[in-house]
C-alpha positions in Angstrom: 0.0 0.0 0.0 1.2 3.5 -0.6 1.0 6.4 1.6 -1.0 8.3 -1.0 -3.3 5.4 -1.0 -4.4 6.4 2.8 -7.6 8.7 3.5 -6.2 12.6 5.2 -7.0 10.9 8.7 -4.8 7.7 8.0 -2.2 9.5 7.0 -2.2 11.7 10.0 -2.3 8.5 12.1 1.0 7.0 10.2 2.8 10.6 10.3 1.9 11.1 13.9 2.7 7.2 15.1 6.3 7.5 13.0 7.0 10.9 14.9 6.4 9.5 18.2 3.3 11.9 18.5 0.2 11.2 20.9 -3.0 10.2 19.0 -4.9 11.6 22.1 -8.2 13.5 21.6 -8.0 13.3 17.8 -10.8 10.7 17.3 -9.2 8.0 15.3 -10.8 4.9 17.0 -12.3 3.9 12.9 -9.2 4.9 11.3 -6.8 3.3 13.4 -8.5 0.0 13.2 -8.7 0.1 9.6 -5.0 1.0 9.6 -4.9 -2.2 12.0 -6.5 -4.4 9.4 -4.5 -3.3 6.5 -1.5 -4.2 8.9 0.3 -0.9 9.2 -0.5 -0.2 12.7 -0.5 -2.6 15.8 -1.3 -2.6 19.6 -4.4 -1.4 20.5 -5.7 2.2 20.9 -3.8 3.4 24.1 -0.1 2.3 22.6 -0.5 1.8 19.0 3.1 1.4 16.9 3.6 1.5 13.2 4.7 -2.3 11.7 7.6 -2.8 9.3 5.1 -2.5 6.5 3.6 1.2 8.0 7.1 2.2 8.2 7.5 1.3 4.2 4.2 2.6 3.4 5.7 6.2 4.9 9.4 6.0 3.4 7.6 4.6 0.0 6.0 7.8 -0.6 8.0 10.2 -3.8 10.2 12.6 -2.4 8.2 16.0 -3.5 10.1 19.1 -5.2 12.6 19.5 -8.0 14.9 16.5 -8.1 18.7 17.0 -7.1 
């Protein structure tokens, strides 16, 4: 799956989660299980961690801007 792929509020989650960010108050209970059953999020609600493959889904996405 690519980054682009994800809805605005799934790819808040995966930004957020890769950051290190709290997910507190933003009311992602839907999104973060769908991100669950795509497999790019585990643990459950109160400690939630990107998997190997949310990682990839993040670093997968093209760099934007002019290339070098």
């Amino acid at each position: 799956m690519k980054f682009r792929e994800l809805n605005p509020s799934q790819q808040i989650i995966v930004r957020r989660l890769a950051l290190g960010l709290s997910l507190t108050g933003l009311g992602i209970r839907q999104e973060l299980l769908s991100l669950v059953r795509l497999g790019l999020v585990t643990g459950n609600r109160d400690f939630p961690q990107l998997t190997d493959a949310g990682f990839a889904c993040l670093h997968a996405t093209p760099s934007e801007g002019p290339s070098g």
